[in-house]
N, C-alpha and C positions, 0 to 999 in steps of 0.2 A: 446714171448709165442704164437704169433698169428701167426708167422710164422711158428711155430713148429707146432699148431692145423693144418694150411694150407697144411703142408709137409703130415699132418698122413692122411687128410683124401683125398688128391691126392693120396699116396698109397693105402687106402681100394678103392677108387672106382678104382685103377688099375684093384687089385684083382677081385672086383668084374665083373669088365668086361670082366675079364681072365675064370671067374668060370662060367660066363654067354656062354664065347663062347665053352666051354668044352660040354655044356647042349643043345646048338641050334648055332652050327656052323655061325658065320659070310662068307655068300661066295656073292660074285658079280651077281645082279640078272640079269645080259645079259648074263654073259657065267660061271658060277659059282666059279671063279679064288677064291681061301679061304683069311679070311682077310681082305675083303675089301666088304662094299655093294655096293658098281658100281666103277668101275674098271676105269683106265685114259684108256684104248684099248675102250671100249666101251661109254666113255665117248666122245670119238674122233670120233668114228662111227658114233653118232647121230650127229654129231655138222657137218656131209658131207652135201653139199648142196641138199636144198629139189627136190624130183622130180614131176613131174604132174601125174595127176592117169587117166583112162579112165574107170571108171564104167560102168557095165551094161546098169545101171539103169542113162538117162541122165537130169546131172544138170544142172541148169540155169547160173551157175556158175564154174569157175575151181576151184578142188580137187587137193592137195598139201601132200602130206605125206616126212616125214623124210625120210623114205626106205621103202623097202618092208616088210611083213609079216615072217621072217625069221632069223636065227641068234640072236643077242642081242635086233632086235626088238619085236621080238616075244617073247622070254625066259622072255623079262621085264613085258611085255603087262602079259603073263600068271602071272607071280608071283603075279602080284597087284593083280587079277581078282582072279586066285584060289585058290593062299597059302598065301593069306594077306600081302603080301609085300607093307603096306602103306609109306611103308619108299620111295619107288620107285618113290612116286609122283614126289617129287622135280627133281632129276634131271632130269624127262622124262619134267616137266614143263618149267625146264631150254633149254633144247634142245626145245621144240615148240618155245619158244622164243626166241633161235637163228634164228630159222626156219622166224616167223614173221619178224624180221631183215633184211634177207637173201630177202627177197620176195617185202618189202619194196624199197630198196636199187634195184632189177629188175624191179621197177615200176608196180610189180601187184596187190600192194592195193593201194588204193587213198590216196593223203594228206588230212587230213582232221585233225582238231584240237582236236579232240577224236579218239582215239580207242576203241572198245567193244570187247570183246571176248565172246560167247556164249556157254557153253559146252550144246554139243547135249543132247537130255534126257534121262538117264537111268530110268527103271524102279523101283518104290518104293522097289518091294521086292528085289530086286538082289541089292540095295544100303544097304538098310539094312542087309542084308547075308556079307555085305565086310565091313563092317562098316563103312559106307560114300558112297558117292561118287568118285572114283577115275579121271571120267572124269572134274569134276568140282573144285576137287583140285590140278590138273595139272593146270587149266587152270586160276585159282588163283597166284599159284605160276609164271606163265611165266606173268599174268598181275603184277605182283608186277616185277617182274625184268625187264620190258620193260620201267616201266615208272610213274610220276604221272598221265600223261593223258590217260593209260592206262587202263579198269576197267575187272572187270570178274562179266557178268550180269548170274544169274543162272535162266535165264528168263523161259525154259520148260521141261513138264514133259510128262511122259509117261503112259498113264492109266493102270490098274492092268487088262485090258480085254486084255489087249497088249501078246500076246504068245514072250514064246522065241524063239528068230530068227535061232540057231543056228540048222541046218540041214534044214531050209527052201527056196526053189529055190527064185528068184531074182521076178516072179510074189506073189507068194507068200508071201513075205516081204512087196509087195509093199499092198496088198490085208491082212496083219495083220496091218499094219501099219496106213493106212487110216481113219482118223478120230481120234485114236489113240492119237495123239502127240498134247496135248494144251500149253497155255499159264499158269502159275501157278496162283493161285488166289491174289496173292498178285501183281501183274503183269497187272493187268488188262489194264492198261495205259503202256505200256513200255516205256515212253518219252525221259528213259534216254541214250534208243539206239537206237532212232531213226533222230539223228544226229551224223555225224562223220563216219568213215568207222567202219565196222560190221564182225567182223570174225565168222564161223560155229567152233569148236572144238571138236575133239571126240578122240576115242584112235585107231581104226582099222575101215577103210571104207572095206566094200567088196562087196556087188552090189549096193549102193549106196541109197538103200532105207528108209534108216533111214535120212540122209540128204537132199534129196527131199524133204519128207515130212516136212521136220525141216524147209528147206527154205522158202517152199509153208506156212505155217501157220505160221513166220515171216513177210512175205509179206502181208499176209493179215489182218495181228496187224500192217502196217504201217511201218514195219522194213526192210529195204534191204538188206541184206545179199552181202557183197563182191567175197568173197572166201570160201572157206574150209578147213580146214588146222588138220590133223591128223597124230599119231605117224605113223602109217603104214597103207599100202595100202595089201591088200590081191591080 
């Protein structure tokens, strides 16, 4: 009997899933291929080794991105951020975390017996408008697949005086930005990343103003900042 209960309701959540993608299409959010929410071509594309970025705006440290701002990186990046494709965190988390592997293995983070991951700060209102965080649940997800010793500290945030960046030259950025980006109140001590190597995290670098400042006000809470490590580089 219980396997009969088991059979029935395998088949309604078939249907259901069938009736679901009749209503809101199941399509791949790198390149839209139907049937599938991220595709093995685009799942291949991320996992290509990272490259280095050259910012505008210069860091104290090296910038690493997956690829560039284009193709499946970009189509991903948009879905999360416009049309709510929360689904996306994971494997874009999965690929940063290839990515960290990759960068390890070249000798450009430190050994050290912790890792930290930091997702850079989004702004209150625009996490709230996506329901969540997107940069800080990538960056959960690639800490949980890397490791026990691996953590995802959501250590800062972005004030509400913060403008959006989006149509703003690379002074500009750097002149909305300043002062801008703290530590969250729960955070006041960050001790728990301030041993072991220290990743920046975010989803798209583009003059590199958001990351400056991210490093600069880590540093000055006692945190050193290794690297930076993001889905695409613009």
């Amino acid at each position: 009997m219980n396997r009969r209960r088991s059979g029935v309701a395998s088949a309604v959540a078939t249907i259901l899933r069938s009736g679901t993608d009749l209503v809101v299409p199941t399509i791949c959010g790198g390149c839209d291929t139907p049937g599938v929410p991220w595709c093995p071509e685009c799942a291949a594309t991320l996992a290509d080794a990272p490259i280095r970025l050259d910012p505008r705006i210069e860091l104290p440290v090296d910038a690493w991105a997956l690829g560039r701002y284009r193709g499946p990186y970009r189509r991903s990046l948009v879905a999360v951020k416009e049309h709510d494709r929360r689904d996306l965190t994971r494997p874009l988390g999965r690929a940063l975390a290839g990515a960290v592997v990759t960068l390890g293995r070249w000798g450009e983070i430190p050994d050290g017996e912790t890792l930290t991951l930091i997702p850079a700060p989004t702004r209150r209102s625009s996490a709230r408008r996506r329901g969540g965080d997107p940069v800080a649940a990538m960056s959960r997800v690639a800490a949980g697949r890397l490791g026990p010793r691996v953590s995802s500290l959501d250590l800062l945030v972005t004030s509400s005086r913060a403008r959006d960046s989006v149509g703003l030259d690379a002074r500009r950025r750097v002149d909305n930005l300043s002062g801008a980006i703290r530590l969250r109140h729960r955070w006041t001590d960050p001790g728990p990343a301030t041993g072991g190597a220290v990743l920046l995290v975010d989803d798209i670098l583009t003059t590199g103003a958001t990351s400056a400042e991210s490093v600069r006000v880590l540093a000055r809470h006692g945190v050193t900042v290794h690297a930076v490590v993001v889905v695409a580089g613009a």
